[in-house]
C-alpha positions in Angstrom: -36.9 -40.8 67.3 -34.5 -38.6 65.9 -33.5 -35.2 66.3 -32.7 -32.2 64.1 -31.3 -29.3 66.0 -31.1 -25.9 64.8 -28.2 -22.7 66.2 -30.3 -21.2 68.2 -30.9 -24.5 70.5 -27.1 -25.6 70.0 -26.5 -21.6 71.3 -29.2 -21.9 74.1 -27.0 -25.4 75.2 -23.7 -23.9 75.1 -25.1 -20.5 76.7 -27.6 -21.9 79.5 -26.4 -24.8 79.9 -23.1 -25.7 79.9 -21.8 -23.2 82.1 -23.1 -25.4 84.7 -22.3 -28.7 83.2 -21.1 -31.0 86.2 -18.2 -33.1 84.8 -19.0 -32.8 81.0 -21.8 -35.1 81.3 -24.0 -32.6 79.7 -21.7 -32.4 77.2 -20.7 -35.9 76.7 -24.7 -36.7 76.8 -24.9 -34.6 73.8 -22.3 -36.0 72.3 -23.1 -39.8 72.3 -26.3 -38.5 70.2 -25.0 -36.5 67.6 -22.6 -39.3 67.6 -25.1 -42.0 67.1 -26.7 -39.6 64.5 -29.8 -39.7 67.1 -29.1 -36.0 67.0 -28.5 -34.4 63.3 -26.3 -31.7 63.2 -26.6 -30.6 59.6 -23.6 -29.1 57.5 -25.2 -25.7 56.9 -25.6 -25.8 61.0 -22.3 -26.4 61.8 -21.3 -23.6 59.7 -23.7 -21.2 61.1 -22.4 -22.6 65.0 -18.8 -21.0 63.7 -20.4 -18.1 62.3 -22.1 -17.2 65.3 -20.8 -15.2 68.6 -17.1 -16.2 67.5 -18.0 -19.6 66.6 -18.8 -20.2 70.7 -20.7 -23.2 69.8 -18.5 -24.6 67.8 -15.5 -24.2 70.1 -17.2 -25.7 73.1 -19.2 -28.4 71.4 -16.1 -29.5 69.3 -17.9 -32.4 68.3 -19.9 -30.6 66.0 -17.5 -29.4 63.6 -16.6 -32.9 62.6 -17.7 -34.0 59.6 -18.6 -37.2 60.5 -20.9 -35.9 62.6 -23.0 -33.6 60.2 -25.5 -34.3 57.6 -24.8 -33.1 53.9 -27.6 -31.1 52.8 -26.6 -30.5 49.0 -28.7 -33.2 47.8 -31.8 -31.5 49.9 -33.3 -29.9 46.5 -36.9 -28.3 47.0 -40.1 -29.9 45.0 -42.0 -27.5 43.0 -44.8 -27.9 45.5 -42.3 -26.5 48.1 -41.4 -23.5 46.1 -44.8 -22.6 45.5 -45.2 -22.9 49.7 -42.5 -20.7 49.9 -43.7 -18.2 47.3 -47.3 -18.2 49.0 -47.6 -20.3 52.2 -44.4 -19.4 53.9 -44.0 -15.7 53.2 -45.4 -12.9 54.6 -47.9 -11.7 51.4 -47.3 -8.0 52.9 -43.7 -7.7 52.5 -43.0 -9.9 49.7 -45.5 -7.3 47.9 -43.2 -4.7 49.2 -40.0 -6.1 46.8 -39.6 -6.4 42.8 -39.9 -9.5 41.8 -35.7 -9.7 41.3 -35.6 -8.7 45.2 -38.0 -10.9 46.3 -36.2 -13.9 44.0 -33.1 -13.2 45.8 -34.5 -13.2 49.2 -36.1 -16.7 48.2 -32.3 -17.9 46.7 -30.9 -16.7 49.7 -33.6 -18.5 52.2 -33.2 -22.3 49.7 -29.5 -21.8 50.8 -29.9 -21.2 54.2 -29.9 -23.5 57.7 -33.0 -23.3 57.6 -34.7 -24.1 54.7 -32.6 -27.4 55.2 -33.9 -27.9 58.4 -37.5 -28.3 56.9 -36.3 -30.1 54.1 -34.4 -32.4 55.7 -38.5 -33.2 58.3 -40.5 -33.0 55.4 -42.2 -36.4 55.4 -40.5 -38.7 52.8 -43.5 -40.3 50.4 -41.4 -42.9 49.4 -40.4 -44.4 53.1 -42.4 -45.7 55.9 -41.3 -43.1 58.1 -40.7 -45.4 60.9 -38.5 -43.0 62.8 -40.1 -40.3 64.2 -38.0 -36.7 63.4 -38.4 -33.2 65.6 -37.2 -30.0 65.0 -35.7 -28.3 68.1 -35.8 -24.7 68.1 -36.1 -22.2 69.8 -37.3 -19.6 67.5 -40.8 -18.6 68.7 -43.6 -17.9 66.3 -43.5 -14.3 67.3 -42.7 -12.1 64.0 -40.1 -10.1 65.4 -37.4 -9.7 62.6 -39.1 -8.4 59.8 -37.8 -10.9 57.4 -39.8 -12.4 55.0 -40.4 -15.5 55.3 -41.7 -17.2 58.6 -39.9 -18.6 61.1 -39.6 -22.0 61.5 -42.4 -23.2 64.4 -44.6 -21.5 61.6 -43.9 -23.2 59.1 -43.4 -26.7 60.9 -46.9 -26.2 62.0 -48.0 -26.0 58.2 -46.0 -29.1 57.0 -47.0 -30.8 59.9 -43.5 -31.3 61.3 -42.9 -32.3 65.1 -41.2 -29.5 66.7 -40.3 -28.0 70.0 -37.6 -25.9 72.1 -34.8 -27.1 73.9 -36.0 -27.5 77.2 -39.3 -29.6 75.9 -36.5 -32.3 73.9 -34.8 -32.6 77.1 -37.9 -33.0 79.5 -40.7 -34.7 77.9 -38.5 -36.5 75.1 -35.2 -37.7 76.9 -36.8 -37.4 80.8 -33.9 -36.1 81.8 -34.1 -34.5 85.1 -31.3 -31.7 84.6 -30.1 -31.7 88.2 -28.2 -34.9 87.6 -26.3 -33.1 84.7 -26.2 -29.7 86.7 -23.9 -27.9 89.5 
């Protein structure tokens, strides 16, 4: 199984969790994934994790910022049949309808470039390979259109691909079994 972890989980760790990480095992749990690259921390991820609340994530999970550690996503190019998913599937039709067709291009530029869009590139089922390991997106982004972007958010969108995802709290429970309170003060 492998991992692709998006800001908002890495900000949910270093927010809920590591305040209370007994000894850096927390920490150092996390670590020996991302290290083993059972955990990908992509590049346009690491940048957003310095971006974000004064690069918080990046300064407590300094393992993050190394570039051994990340995944390069320039080679991550969209198929046609991905654009038109993103021109039809995975915008909202209302809003898009609101913007000129140079707006609503930009919006679409801007979205190919961002975290995001590589985070579904990146699960997107490979035809070529056998797909032996097993990739989830951890997120916690909820389905909930609360941001008036648009394009959906990322559950949404996982659901339509057909892409394993879940929050958090779900990787570290149901996927890893790890019972928190060994990890905890």
């Amino acid at each position: 199984m492998k991992v692709v972890i998006d800001t908002s989980s890495l900000m949910a760790l270093v927010r809920y969790y590591m305040p209370f990480d007994k000894d850096d095992s927390l920490k150092n749990f996390f670590y020996n994934k991302v290290n083993s690259k059972e955990i990908i921390i992509l590049d346009k991820v690491a940048i957003e994790s310095k971006r974000n609340s004064k690069g918080v994530i990046a300064n407590i999970l300094d393992f993050i910022d190394e570039k051994k550690n990340q995944i390069k996503t320039d080679l991550l190019l969209p198929t046609p049949s991905f654009i038109r998913d993103l021109e039809n599937r995975f915008c909202y039709v209302s809003r898009k309808n609101t913007l000129n067709e140079p707006e609503f291009e930009n919006r679409k530029q801007q979205f190919l470039e961002s975290a995001d869009a590589k985070l579904i590139l990146y699960c997107i089922p490979k035809n070529d390979s056998l797909n032996l390991d097993q990739i989830i997106l951890v997120t916690e982004e909820t389905k909930t259109d609360n941001d008036l972007k648009v394009f959906k958010k990322l559950p949404e969108i996982c659901d339509l691909l057909g892409i394993e995802h879940c929050n958090l709290p779900t990787l570290l429970d149901e996927h890893y079994a790890m019972k928190l309170s060994n990890y905890l003060k």
